[in-house]
Structure formats: C-alpha cells, structure tokens
NUDO-75748 format. One line per 3 residues: number of its first residue (from 1); their letters; for each residue x, y, z of C-alpha. Coordinates in nm, 3 decimals, decimal comma. Layout:
# residues N
NUM	a	X/Y/Z  ...
# end
This chain:
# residues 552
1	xxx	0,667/2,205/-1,008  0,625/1,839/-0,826  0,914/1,619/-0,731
4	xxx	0,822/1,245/-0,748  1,073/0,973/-0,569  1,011/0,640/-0,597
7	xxx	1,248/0,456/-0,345  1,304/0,092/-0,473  1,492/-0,210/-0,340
10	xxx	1,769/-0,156/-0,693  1,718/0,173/-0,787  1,540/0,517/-0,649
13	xxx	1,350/0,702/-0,919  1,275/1,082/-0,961  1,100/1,280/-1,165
16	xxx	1,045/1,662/-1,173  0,706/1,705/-1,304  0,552/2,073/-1,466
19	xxx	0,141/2,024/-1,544  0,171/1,687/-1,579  0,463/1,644/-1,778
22	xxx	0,788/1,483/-1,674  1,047/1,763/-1,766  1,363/1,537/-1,611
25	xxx	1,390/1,173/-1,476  1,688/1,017/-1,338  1,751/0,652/-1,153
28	xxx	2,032/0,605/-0,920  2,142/0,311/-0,668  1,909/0,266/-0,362
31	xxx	2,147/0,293/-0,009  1,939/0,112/0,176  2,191/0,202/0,493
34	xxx	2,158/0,564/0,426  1,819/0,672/0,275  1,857/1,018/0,322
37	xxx	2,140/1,012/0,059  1,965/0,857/-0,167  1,649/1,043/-0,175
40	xxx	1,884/1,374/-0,189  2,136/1,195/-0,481  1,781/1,145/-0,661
43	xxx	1,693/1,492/-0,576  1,988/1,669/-0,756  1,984/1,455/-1,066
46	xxx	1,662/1,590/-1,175  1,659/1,914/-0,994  1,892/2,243/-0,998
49	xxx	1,883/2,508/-0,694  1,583/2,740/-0,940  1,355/2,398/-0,984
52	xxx	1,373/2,325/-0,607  1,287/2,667/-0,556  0,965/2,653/-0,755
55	xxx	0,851/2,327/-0,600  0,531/2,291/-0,496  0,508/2,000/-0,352
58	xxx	0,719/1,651/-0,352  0,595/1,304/-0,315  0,772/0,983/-0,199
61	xxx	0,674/0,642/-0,222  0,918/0,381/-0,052  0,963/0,005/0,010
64	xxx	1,075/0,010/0,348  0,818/-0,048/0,569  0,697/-0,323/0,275
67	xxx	1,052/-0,487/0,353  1,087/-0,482/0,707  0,770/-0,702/0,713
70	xxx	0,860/-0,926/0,418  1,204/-0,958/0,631  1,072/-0,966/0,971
73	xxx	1,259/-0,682/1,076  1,003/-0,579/1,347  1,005/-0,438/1,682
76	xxx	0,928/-0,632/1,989  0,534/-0,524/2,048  0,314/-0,518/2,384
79	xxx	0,023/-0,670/2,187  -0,312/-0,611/2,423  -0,615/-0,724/2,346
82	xxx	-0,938/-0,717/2,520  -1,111/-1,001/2,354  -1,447/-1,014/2,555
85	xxx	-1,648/-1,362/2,467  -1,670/-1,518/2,119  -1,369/-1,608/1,906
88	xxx	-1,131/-1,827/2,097  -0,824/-1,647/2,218  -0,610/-1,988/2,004
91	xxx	-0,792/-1,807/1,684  -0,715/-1,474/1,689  -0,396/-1,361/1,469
94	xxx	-0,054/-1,359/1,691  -0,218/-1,591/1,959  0,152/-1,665/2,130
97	xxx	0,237/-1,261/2,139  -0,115/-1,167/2,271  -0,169/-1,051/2,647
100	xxx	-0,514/-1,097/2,703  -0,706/-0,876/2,947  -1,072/-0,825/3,101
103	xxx	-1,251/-0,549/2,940  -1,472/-0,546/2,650  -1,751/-0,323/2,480
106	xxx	-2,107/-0,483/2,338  -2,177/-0,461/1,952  -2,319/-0,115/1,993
109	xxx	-2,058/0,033/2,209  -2,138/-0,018/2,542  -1,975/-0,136/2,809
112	xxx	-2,019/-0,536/2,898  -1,707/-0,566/3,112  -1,462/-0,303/3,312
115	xxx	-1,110/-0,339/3,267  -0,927/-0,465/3,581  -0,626/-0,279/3,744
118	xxx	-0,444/-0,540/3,891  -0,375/-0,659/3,500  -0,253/-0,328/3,389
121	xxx	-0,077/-0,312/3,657  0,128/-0,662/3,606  0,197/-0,564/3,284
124	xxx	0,338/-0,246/3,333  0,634/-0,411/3,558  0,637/-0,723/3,287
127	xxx	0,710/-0,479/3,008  0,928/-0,274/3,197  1,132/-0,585/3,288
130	xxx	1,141/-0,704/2,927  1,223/-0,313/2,823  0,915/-0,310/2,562
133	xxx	0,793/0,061/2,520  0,635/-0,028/2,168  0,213/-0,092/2,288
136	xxx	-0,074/-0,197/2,062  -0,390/-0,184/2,223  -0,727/-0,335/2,040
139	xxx	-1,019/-0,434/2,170  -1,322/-0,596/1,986  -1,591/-0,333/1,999
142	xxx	-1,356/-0,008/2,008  -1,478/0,148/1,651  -1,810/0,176/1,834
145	xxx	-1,691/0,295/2,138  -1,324/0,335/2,183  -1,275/0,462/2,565
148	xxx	-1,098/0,084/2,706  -0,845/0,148/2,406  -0,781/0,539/2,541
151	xxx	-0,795/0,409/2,909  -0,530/0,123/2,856  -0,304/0,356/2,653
154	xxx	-0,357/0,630/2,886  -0,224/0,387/3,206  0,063/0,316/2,977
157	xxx	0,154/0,661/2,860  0,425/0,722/3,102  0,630/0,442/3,067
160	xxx	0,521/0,365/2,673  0,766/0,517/2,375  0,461/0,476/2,088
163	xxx	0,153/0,321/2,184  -0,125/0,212/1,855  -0,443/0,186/1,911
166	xxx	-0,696/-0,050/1,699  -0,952/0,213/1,625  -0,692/0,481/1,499
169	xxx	-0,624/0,225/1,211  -0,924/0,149/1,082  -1,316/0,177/1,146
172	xxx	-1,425/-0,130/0,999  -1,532/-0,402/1,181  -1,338/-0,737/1,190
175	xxx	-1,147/-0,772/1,488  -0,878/-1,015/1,404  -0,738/-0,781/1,117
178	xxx	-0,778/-0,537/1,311  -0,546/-0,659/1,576  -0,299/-0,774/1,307
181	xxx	-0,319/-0,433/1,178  -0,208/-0,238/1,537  0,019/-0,511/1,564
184	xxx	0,206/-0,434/1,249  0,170/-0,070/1,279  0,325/-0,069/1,636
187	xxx	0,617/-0,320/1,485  0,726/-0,104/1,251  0,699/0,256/1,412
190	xxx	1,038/0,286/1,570  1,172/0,220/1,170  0,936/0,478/0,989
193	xxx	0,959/0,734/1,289  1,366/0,756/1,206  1,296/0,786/0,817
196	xxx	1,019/1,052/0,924  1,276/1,260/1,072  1,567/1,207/0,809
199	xxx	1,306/1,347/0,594  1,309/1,669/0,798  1,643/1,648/0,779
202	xxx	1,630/1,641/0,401  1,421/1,911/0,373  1,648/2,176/0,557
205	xxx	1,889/2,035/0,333  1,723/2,190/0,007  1,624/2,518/0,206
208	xxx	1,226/2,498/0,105  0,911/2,458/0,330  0,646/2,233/0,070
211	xxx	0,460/1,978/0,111  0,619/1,638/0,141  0,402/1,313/0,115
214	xxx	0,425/0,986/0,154  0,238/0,753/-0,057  -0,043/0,503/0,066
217	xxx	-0,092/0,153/-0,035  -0,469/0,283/-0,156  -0,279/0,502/-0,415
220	xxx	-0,309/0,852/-0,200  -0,098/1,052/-0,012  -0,048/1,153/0,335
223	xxx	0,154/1,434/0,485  0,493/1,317/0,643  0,464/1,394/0,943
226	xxx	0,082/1,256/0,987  0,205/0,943/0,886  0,457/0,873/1,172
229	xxx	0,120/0,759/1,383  0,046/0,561/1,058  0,326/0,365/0,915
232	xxx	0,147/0,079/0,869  -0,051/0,313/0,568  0,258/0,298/0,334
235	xxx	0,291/-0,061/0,286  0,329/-0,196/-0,009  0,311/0,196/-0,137
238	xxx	0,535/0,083/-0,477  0,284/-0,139/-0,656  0,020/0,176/-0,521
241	xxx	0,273/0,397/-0,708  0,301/0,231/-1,057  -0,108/0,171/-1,038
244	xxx	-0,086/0,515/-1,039  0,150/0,677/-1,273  -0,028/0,371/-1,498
247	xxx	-0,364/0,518/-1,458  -0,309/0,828/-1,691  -0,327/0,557/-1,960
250	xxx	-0,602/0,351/-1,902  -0,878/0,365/-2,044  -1,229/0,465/-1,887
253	xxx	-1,461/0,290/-2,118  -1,299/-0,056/-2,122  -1,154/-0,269/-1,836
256	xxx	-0,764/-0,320/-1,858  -0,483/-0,469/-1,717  -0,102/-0,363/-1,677
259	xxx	0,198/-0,518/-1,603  0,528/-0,397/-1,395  0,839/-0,596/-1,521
262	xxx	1,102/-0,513/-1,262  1,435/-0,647/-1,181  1,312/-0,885/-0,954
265	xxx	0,920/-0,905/-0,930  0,655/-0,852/-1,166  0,322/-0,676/-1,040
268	xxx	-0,007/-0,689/-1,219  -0,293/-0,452/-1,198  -0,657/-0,483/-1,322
271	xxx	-0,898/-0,208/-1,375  -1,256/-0,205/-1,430  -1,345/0,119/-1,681
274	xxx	-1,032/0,274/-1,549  -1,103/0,215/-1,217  -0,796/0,006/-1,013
277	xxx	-0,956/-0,262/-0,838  -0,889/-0,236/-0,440  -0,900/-0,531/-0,182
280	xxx	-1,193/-0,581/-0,007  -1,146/-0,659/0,336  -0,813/-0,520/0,321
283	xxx	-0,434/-0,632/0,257  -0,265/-0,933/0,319  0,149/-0,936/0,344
286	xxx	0,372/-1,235/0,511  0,058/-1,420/0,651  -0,106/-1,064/0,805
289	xxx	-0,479/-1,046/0,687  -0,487/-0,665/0,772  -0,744/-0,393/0,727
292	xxx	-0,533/-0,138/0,529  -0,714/-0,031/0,224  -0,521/-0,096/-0,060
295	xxx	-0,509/-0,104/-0,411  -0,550/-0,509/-0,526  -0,221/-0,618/-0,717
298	xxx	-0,027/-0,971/-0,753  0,299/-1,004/-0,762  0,523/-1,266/-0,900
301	xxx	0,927/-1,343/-0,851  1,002/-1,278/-1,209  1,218/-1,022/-1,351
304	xxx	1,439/-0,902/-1,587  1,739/-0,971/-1,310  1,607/-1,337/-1,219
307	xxx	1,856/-1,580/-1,222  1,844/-1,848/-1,482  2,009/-2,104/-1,443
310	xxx	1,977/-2,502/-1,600  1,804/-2,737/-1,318  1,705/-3,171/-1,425
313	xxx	1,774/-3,002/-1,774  1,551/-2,760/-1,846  1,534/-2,391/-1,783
316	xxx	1,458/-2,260/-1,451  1,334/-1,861/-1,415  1,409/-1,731/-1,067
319	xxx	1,243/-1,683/-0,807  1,590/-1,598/-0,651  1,818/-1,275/-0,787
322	xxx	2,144/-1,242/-0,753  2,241/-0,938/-0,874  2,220/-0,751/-1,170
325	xxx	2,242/-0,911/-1,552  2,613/-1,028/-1,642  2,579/-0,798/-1,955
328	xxx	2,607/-0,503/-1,564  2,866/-0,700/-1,479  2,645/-0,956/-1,258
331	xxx	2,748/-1,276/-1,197  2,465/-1,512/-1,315  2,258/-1,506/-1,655
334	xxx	1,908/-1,301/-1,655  1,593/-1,235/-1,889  1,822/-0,878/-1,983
337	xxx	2,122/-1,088/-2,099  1,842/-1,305/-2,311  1,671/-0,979/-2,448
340	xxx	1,990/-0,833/-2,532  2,156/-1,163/-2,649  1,843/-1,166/-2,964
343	xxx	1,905/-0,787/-2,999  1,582/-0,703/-2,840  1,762/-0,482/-2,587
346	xxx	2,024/-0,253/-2,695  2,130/-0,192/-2,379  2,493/-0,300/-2,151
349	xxx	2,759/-0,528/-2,265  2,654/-0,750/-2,547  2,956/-0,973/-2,537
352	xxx	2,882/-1,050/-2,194  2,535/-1,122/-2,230  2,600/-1,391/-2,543
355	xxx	2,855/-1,469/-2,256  2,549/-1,577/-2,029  2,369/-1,712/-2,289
358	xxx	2,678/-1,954/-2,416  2,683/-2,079/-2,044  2,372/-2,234/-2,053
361	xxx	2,381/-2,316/-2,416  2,672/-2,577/-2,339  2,430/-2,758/-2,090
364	xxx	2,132/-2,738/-2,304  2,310/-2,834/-2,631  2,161/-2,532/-2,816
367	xxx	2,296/-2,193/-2,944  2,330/-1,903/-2,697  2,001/-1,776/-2,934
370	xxx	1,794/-2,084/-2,918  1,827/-2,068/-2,503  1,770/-1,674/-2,516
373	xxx	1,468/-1,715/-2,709  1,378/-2,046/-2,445  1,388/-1,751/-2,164
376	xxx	1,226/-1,503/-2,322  0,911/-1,721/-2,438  0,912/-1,889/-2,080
379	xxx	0,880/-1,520/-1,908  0,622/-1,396/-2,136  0,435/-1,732/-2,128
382	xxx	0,446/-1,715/-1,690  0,346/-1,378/-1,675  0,010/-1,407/-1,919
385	xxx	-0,050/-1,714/-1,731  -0,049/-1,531/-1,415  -0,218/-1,243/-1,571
388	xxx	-0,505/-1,508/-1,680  -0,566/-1,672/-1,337  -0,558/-1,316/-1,143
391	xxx	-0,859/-1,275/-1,398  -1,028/-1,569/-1,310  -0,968/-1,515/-0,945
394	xxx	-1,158/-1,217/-0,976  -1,392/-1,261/-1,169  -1,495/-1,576/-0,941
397	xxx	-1,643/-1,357/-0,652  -1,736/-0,964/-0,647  -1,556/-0,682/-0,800
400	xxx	-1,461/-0,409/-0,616  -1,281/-0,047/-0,716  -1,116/0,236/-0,561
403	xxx	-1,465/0,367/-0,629  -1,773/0,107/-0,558  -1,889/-0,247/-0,566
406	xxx	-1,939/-0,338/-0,892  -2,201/-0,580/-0,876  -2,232/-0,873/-1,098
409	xxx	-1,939/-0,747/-1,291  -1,712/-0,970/-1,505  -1,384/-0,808/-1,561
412	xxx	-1,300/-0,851/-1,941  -0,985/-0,670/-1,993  -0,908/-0,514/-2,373
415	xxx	-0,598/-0,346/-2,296  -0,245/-0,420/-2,171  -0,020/-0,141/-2,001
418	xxx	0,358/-0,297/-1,973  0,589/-0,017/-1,776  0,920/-0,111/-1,592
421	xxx	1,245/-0,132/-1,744  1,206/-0,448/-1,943  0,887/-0,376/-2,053
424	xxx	0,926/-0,233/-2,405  1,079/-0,567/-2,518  0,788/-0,808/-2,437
427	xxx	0,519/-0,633/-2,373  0,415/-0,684/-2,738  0,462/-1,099/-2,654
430	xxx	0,258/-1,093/-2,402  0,011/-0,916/-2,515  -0,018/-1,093/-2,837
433	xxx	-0,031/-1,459/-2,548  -0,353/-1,254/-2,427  -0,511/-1,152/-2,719
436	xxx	-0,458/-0,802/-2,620  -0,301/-0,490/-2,776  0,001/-0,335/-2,582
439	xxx	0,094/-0,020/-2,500  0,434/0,098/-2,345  0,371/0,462/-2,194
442	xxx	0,659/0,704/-2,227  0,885/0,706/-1,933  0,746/0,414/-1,860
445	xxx	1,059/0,325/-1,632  1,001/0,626/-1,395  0,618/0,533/-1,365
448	xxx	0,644/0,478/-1,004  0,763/0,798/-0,953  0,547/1,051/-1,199
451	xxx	0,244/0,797/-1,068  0,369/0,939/-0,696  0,401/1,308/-0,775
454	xxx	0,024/1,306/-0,896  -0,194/1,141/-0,657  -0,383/1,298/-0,433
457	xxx	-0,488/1,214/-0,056  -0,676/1,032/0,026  -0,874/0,989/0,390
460	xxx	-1,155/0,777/0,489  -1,417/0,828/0,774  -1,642/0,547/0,946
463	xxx	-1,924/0,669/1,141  -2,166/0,529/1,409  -2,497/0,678/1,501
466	xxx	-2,721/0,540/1,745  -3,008/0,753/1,747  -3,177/0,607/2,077
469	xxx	-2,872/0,684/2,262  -2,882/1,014/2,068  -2,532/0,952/1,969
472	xxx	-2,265/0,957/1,686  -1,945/0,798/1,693  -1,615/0,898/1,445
475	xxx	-1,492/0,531/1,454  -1,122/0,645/1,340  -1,024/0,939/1,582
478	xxx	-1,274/0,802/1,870  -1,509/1,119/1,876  -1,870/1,130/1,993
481	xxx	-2,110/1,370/1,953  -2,504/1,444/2,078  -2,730/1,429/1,768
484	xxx	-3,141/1,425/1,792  -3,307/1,125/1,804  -3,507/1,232/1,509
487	xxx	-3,116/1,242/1,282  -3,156/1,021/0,929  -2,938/0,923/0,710
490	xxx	-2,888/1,270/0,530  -2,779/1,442/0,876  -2,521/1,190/0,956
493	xxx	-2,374/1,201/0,575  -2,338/1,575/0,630  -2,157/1,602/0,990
496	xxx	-1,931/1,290/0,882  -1,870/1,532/0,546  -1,759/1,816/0,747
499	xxx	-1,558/1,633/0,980  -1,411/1,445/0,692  -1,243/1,745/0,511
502	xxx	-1,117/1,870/0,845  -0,917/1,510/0,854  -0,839/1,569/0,445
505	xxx	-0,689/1,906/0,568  -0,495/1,803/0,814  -0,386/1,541/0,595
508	xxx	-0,220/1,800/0,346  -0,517/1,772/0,074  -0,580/2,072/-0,136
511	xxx	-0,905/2,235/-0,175  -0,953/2,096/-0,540  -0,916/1,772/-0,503
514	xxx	-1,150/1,677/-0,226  -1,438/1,487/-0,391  -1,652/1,322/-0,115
517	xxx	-1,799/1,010/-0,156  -2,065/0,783/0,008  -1,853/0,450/-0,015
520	xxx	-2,101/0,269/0,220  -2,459/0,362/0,371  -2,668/0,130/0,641
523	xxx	-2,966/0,224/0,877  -3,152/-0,037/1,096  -3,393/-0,016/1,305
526	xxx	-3,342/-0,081/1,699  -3,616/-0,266/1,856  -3,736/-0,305/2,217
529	xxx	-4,074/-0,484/2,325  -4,208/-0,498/1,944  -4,160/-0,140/1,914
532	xxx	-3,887/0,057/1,733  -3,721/0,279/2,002  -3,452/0,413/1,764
535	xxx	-3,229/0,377/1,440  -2,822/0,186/1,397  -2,720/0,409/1,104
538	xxx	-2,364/0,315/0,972  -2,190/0,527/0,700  -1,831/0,465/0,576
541	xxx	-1,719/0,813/0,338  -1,406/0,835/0,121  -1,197/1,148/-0,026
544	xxx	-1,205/0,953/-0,396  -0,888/0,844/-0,451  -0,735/1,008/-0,764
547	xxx	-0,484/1,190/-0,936  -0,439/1,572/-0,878  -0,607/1,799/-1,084
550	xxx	-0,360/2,043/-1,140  -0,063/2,147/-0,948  -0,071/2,441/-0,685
# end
C-alpha cells in the first residue's frame, strides 16, 4: 500500500493507494501552525492501524516552502559570490545582499584567481556580529571545478549553522540563477529542516520504518531526509503533484492540456503526446529566475473561493479570497455560491448561496440567476483565455518535455483534463470555449495526492570531461576523476550512468524504475597552435521522470 498527502494552503489531501487504485481519500483543514497534526489527522482518515502496517511507502507533497517565498518569509542569508570578470556585480540577482569576494575559476575549471584570506576573514567577524549562520556560497565557474565553493564553506564551517553551495544545486551553467538558486535554498533551510524533523517525529508516531518522500517541483520524489540539503527542490511541488496524478489520463498520441480549479488559484498544464512540458532554463517564483527543474505550469488567481464582488458596475472575479463560499458559511459571494445558486453544485447551503447571489443581484438589477450565470460564464471565459495564450506562448519559441526538445513542434492540444473541486461543473464550459472534449477523472479532487503517491524519483547528473587534462568532473556533488585521454563520448555516458544510480539510490529510487536517459550530449574539440590537443565533452543524464511501475 502507498499513502499520498497532498498538503494545501485550505485543505490537506490523502489517499491510500493499492496497485494504483485509490481504496480511501479524505480532505481535512490544513494547520498551517502545526503541520505535523495535520499530516497525522490526514493520516488516520484514510488509514487504520492494519493499512499503516502494510505501507510501503508514503509520499508528501507540500506548499510550504512555495509560501514562504511567495510571502517572503526567508532567513537572513550570507550570500557570497565570487564573481571573477564579466557581468557587472549591479547585474547579478540580489546585488544589495551580495558580498563579493576575489576568487574565481576559468570556463574550463581552472583557477584564474586565489581567494584572499583577509576577506574571509572580515566576514567571519561581520556575520558573527550580525548573528547570520545561514551561508550561500557560488562562484561562476564552480560546476567545472568546484574547490573555491568547498574552500569558502570549509573556512566557514565552524561558525556556519547550514552553509549551500552553488554547484550542489544545479550543474548547469548560468551563473545568475544559479546564485538566486543557493540564495533561495539557504533562505529557506532553517523552515524545511524543522518540517524534516516533525516528519521523523510523525513517523515514530505510526510505529513503521518506509519510505517517506517528498515531492519535487520536476514531478519526482526525493527521500526526506536527502532533501533537508535541498529544500529549494520542493517548490512549487503542488502544481508538480496534480501534473502528476493528471498524467494517468492523458493521452500519449495527442497533445493535451488540463486544468486545476482550486479554491483560490487555477493551474494549467500542457503536454505534448503525454509528455508534461518542463521549463527550460529553470523556474521562476516572486522575481527569482532559478535553475530548479520543474515541470512548466501557469497559474491564475481564480477559484471557486474568489471573492466576487460588484466594482464601476460590473462583476469583478478575485484575485483576492476571503474565505470560504457563504453557502460554508464564508462571508463574501464565490464561483461555488454561483454553481450552486443554478443547481450546478449540489453541494453546502443553498439558501445561503441564493443569499450571495441576491447580494449582488440588488446592485446589478438582475436575478440572483442572471448574476450566477454572469460568474460562471466570466470564470470559464478567463480560464480558456488563459489556457489559449499559455498556448501561444509556447508555441512561439521551442518546446520542451520532461523527456527532450521537441524541435519544431507546435503544441495542438485535443484534450482537456479539469480536476480540483470545482471542476466537474465547468469543465464541460470550458472545454466546449476551446473546442475541446472534457474529461473529469475520478477522484479528481484528491489528484494531488494519488498524483504524489505514484511518482517516482527522479535525479539528474551533469558531467565535465576534459580529456587533455585527463579529467572528469560530477558538476552536482563536485567529484573528479582520472580518465584516458583517449575517453569518447560512450565512456563518459557510462561512468556518469553508474555514478548516476548510486545518486538514484541514495535518493530512495527502486530498482524498477530507474530508466536512464541521455537528456543532453556535447563534445568539442580543444585546440592549441592549430592542432587539437584534446576533447570538452559535456553530458547532462536524467532518471526519466515518471510514475512508478508498480508498488514494492
């Protein structure tokens, strides 16, 4: 059995999953204050004391590190960065938190300029002064060669609580996400550290020793515990998890789109012959261009909660919510008290949703119906228009997957997937303003969770090899290795395979589901005096990113 949580900003979603079928589901109040009761509350609605004995493995995707950024709830940071020449220091991402230092490696990883004492040694009393123990540490070069990072962090080790370093995060090359990337990842440690260990806690709660994941903002999974060096990983892990639980129902000949309708956002998806499409330099969230690999959505502030309220006389959607639909008892009318209102919805207090409808009938000088149908045509109408230009946005430079670029692709969607809690009730609107046939999955309001339980990790592995120098370079954990000055392509593929699955191991990936891909393959020749002396070969591998095949 698999135990799938979903931890939302309204409610926290569970599902207890047998070979791939949800056998219960349950949705219960998010405590944002207390976490560990909530994930425990959504624990024992779906699960008695034999199912958590038979568990084989549970799943979690969460919102919080997604919320401390959108709310700026971050740690104070130590950002250093070795910048070397170039981009000017006034460019670079976080300019007025940035302690610049000497130190810097060339293109191909070797060193142009030493790191000087004296600095580390000033800012090891101005930190201590300002009590910062939180460090990021990135210089420009360090996926080549990442020694300055280690030797800064290593001068800082005594005195530092968690220190980040810009080449644990990602092995691509583009400096300024990657120092937004440490940044965050250092910002919001201290936060995902303390859930990391309530979730120890709530282990020894339910008396088993599985598995426990966290879910990735690429759709995968990474053990727990692995991901306390890697918080920044889980952001934006809830649109990852409905991308997810939505991709059992896509289909693999045609290109599709879906649609989450929550209480408060709405997130849309787009896959190319069943593929999700990823973003492909990386994530953006608040204003950070970052380098974690994530799965491409858009999301809009449109839900079935949104207030509506009468603004110049018209009808005004959102973006604000206030609560939960007066037919719950809210205080303000919603899209629910609309759906329910024309009957659409047989769901909460129907008095009290003609109640919200009546309200802004009197200022409107229609019937409670008229405005209900006003709300429900203006959602559906927003939502295919957004759904329309994320097309076009896409479709106006190349498309990329979970899987490949997909080159000279134009993404022609013949499906719509609507999940979320509202969904059932327009999905066949909006899919009729797109020219598209709809399909509500069962359970489609515990996606999130059921699209958590199944996915798989997922790890990915940049590599370096320099054959003149006779040496390869694991851009993500910083290890180098002699190889022959004779090594092609083929040899570096292999030892980056093998190290690979050791990482996917680690990682808590099972045995079946590690499919290795070549996601990216360069080889250039070095040349000195009109003669080739050597060959730059650059490979970037993936574990595919997936749903399980089967359950332990």
């Amino acid at each position: 059995m698999i135990l799938g949580i979903d931890v939302g900003g309204t409610h926290t979603d569970s599902v207890l999953m047998h070979n791939r079928k949800i056998i219960r589901k349950s949705k219960v109040l998010t405590d944002k204050n207390d976490i560990l009761a909530c994930v425990m509350r959504a624990t024992q609605a779906v699960a008695n004391a034999d199912d958590i004995k038979q568990l084989k493995r549970i799943v979690l995707s969460t919102t919080i590190s997604t919320n401390a950024v959108a709310q700026n709830q971050l740690d104070p940071v130590g950002l250093i960065v070795m910048n070397g020449p170039g981009v000017s220091p006034k460019d670079l991402p976080l300019a007025d938190q940035t302690h610049l230092i000497a130190g810097y490696m060339n293109h191909r990883g070797i060193e142009a300029e030493a790191i000087e004492d004296d600095q580390l040694d000033a800012l090891k009393q101005q930190f201590s002064a300002d009590k910062i123990d939180n460090l990021a540490v990135i210089g420009k070069f360090s996926t080549r060669n990442p020694v300055h990072e280690q030797e800064v962090g290593a001068w800082f080790a005594d005195q530092a609580t968690h220190i980040s370093l810009g080449h644990h995060q990602s092995g691509v090359l583009n400096f300024p996400r990657r120092i937004a990337t440490t940044y965050l990842n250092a910002a919001i440690w201290r936060l995902h550290s303390r859930m990391v260990d309530q979730l120890a806690s709530y282990l020894q709660e339910l008396g088993v020793d599985v598995p426990l994941f966290i879910l990735k903002a690429d759709g995968g999974t990474i053990g727990v515990q692995q991901s306390r060096n890697y918080p920044v990983q889980t952001i934006l892990s809830g649109p990852a998890a409905t991308i997810m639980g939505v991709l059992p129902f896509v289909s693999s000949t045609q290109d599709s789109v879906s649609i989450d309708v929550g209480g408060t956002t709405t997130d849309i998806a787009l896959f190319a012959d069943g593929a999700p499409l990823l973003e492909p330099k990386g994530v953006e969230i608040e204003g950070h261009k970052t380098l974690i690999r994530g799965l491409l959505t858009h999301s809009m502030a449109l839900g079935g909660d949104s207030h509506v309220q009468v603004v110049n006389g018209a009808l005004q959607i959102g973006p604000e919510r206030k609560g939960s639909a007066m037919a719950f008892d809210g205080q303000v009318p919603t899209p629910t008290d609309a759906l329910i209102t024309l009957g659409l919805a047989a769901i909460g207090d129907k008095a009290k949703a003609l109640q919200a409808m009546e309200s802004l009938a009197t200022a409107l000088k229609q019937t409670p119906q008229q405005v209900a149908q006003a709300i429900v045509d203006s959602m559906c109408a927003s939502i295919a228009a957004k759904v329309t230009q994320m097309i076009a946005e896409v479709n106006s430079k190349p498309v990329y997957t979970i899987h490949e670029l997909l080159e000279g692709k134009v993404l022609n969607p013949q499906q719509l997937i609507a999940v979320g809690g509202p969904a059932p009730y327009i999905a066949k609107q909006v899919g009729e303003l797109l020219a598209l046939p709809a399909l509500v999955p069962e359970d489609s309001e515990v996606i999130n969770a059921s699209g958590a339980a199944m996915a798989r990790t997922t790890v990915e592995l940049n590599l370096l090899a320099d054959t003149e120098s006779q040496q390869l370079t694991f851009a993500e954990d910083g290890r180098k290795m002699k190889i022959s000055a004779r090594a092609t392509v083929d040899d570096v593929v292999a030892l980056g395979k093998e190290r690979l699955l050791e990482i996917a191991k680690t990682a808590g990936a099972r045995d079946e589901d590690l499919e290795v891909e070549v996601a990216d393959c360069q080889s250039f020749n070095v040349i000195h005096g009109y003669a080739t002396t050597g060959k730059n070969i650059r490979v970037r591998l993936q574990i595919k990113p997936g749903l399980i095949k089967h359950e332990q």
